[in-house]
Z-matrix of the N, CA and C atoms (Angstrom, degrees):
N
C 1 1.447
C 2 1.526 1 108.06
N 3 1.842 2 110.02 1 138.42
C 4 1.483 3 86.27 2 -174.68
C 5 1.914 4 83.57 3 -113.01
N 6 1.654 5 88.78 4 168.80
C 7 1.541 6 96.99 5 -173.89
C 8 1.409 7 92.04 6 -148.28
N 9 1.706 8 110.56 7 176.01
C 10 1.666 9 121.02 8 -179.60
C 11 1.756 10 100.02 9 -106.35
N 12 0.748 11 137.60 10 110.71
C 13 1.506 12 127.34 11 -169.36
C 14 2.100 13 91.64 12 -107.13
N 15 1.170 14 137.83 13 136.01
C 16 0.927 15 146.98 14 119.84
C 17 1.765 16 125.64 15 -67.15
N 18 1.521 17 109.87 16 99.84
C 19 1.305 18 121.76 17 -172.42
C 20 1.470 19 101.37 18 -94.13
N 21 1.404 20 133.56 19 152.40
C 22 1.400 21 135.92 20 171.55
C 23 1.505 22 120.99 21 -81.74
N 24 1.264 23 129.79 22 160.82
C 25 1.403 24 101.98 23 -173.37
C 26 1.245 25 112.75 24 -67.67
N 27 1.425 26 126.00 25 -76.01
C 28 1.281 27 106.28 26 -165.58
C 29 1.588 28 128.40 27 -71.41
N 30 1.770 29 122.66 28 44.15
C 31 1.231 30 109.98 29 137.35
C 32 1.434 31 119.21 30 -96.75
N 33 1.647 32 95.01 31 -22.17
C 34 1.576 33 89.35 32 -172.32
C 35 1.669 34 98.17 33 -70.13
N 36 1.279 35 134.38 34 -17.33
C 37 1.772 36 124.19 35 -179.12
C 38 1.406 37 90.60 36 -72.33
N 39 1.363 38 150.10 37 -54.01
C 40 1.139 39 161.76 38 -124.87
C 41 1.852 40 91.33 39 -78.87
N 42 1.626 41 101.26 40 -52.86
C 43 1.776 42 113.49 41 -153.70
C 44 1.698 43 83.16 42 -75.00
N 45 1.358 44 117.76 43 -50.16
C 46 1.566 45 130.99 44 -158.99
C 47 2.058 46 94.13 45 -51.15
N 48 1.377 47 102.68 46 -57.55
C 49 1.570 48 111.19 47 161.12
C 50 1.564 49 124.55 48 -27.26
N 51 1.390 50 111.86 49 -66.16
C 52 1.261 51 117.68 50 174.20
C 53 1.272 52 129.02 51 -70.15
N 54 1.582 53 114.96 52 -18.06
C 55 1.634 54 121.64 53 -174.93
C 56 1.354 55 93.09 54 -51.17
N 57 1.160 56 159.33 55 -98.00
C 58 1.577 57 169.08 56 -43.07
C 59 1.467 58 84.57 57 -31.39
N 60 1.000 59 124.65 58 85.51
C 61 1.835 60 111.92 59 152.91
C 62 1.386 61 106.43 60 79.87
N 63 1.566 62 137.53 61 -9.18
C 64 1.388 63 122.61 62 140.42
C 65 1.609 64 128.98 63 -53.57
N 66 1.365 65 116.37 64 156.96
C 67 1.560 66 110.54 65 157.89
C 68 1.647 67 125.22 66 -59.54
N 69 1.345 68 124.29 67 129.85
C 70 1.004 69 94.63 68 169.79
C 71 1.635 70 124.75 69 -52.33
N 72 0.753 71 122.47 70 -68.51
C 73 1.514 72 119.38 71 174.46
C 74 1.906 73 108.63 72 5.79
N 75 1.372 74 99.57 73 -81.61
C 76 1.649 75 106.60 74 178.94
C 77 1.534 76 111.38 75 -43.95
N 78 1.679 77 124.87 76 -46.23
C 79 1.557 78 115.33 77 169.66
C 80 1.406 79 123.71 78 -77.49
N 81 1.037 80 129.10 79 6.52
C 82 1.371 81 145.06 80 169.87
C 83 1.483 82 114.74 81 -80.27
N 84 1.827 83 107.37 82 -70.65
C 85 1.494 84 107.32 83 156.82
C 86 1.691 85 129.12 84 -43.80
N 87 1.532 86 93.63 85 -29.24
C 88 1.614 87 88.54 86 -177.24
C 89 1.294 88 115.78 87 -70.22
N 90 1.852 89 102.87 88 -41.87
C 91 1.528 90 109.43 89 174.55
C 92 1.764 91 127.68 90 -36.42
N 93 1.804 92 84.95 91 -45.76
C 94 1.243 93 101.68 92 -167.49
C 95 1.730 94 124.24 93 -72.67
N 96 1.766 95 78.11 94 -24.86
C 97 1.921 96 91.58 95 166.69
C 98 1.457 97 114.44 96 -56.38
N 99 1.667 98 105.46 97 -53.56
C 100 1.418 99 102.27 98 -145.57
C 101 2.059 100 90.55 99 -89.87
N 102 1.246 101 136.92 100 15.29
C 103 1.364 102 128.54 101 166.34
C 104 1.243 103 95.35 102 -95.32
N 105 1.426 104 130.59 103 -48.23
C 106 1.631 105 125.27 104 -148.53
C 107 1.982 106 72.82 105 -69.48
N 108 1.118 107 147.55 106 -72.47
C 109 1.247 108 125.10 107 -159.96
C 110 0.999 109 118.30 108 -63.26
N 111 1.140 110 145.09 109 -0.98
C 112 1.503 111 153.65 110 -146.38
C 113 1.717 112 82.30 111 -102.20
N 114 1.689 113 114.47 112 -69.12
C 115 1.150 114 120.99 113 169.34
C 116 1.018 115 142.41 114 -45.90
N 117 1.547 116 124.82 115 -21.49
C 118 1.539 117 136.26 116 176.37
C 119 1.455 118 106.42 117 -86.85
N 120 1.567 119 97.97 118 -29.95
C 121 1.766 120 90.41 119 174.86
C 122 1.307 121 123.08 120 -64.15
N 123 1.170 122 106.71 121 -39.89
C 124 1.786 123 121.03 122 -178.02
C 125 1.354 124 101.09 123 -66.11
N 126 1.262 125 144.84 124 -25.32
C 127 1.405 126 157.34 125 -175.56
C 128 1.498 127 94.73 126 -83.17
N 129 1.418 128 133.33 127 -39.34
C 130 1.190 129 95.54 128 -176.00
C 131 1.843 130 124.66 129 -121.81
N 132 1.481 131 83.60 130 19.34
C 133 1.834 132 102.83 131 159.69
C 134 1.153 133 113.21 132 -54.42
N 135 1.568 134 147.04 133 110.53
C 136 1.608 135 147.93 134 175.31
C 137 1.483 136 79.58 135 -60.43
N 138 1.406 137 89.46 136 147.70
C 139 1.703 138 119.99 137 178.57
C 140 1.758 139 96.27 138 -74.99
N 141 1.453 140 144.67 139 140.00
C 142 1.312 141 168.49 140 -143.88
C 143 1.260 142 89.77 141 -107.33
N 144 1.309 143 127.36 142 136.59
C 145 1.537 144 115.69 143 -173.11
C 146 1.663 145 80.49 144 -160.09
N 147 1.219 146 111.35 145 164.39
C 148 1.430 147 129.24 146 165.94
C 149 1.847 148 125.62 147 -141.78
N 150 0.978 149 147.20 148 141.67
C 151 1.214 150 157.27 149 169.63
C 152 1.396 151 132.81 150 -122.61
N 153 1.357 152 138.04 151 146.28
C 154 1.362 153 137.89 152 157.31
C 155 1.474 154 115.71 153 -35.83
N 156 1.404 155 94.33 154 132.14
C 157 1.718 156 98.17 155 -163.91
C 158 1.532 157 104.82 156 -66.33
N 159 1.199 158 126.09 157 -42.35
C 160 1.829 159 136.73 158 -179.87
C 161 1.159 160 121.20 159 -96.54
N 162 1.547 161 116.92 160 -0.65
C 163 1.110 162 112.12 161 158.64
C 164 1.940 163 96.87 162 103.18
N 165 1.002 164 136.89 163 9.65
C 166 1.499 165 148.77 164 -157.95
C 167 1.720 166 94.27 165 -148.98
N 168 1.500 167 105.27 166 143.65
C 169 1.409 168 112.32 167 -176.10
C 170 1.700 169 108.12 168 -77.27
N 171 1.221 170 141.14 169 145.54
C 172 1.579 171 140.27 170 -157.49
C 173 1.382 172 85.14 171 -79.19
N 174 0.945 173 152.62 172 -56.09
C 175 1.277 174 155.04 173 -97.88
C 176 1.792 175 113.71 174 174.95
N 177 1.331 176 100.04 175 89.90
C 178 1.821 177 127.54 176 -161.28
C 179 1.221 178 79.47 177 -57.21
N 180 1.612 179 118.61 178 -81.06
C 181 1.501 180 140.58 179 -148.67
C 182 1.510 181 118.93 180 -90.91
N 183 1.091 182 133.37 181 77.33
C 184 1.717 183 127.86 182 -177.93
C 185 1.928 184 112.13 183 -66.07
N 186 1.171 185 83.96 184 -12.57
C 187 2.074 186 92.11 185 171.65
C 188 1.371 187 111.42 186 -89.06
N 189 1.293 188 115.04 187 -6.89
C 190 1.208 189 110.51 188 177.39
C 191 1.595 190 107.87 189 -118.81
N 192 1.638 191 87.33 190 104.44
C 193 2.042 192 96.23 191 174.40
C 194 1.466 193 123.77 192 -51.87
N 195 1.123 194 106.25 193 -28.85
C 196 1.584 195 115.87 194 -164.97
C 197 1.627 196 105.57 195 -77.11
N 198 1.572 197 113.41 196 -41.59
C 199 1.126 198 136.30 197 155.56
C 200 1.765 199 120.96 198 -36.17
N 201 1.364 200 123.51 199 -50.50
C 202 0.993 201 146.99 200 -157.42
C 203 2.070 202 97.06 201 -116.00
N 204 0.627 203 140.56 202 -22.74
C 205 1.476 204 136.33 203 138.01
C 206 1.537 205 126.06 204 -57.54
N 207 1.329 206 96.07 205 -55.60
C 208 1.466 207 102.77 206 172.73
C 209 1.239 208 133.86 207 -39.56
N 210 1.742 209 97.25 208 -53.88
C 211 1.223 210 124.72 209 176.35
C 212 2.273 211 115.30 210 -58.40
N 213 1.325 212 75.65 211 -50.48
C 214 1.681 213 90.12 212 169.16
C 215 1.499 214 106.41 213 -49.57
N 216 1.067 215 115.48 214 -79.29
C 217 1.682 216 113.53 215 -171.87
C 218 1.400 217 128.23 216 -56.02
N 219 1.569 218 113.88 217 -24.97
C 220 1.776 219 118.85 218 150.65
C 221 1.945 220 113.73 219 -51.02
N 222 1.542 221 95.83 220 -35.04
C 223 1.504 222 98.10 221 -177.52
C 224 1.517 223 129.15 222 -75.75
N 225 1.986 224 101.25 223 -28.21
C 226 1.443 225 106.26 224 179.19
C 227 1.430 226 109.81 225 -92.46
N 228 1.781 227 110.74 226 -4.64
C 229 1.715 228 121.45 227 169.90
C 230 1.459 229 105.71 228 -73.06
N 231 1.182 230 131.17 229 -56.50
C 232 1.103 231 142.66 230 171.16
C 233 2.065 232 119.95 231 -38.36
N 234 1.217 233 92.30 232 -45.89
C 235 1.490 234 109.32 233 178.89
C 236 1.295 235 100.15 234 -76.75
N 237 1.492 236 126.26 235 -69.81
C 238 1.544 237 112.18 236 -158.35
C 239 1.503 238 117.10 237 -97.78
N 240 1.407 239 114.33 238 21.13
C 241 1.543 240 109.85 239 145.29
C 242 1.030 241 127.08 240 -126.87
N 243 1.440 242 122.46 241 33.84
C 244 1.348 243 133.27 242 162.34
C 245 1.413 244 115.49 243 -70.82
């Protein structure tokens, strides 16, 4: 397929860099290979999400320190004598 591509300068110095003695054409497509996958990968990473383990917020009160300590030390009891 032919097309009009307006390239910016410094990718086209960038591609001109990498030719060593290819056409541009062939390092261009290659470029273009290895982003369009670059991009589909990131597309199909599930977004990282987190939730309350029981379904109830850990921690009702965040104004309340005593609350939020408390809570901490049930959590590092829990962890280091398992």
């Amino acid at each position: 397929m032919r097309t009009t591509l307006t390239i910016d300068d410094d990718v086209a110095a960038r591609l001109k860099r990498l030719s060593r003695g290819r056409s541009l054409k062939k390092v261009t497509n290659h470029a273009l290979r290895l982003g369009l996958h670059a991009m589909q990968s990131e597309q199909r990473e599930a977004p990282y999400a987190t939730g309350p383990r029981d379904g109830k917020p850990r921690i009702l009160n965040l104004d309340s320190v005593a609350e939020v300590l408390a809570e901490n030390e049930r959590d590092h009891w829990r962890w280091n004598t398992a």
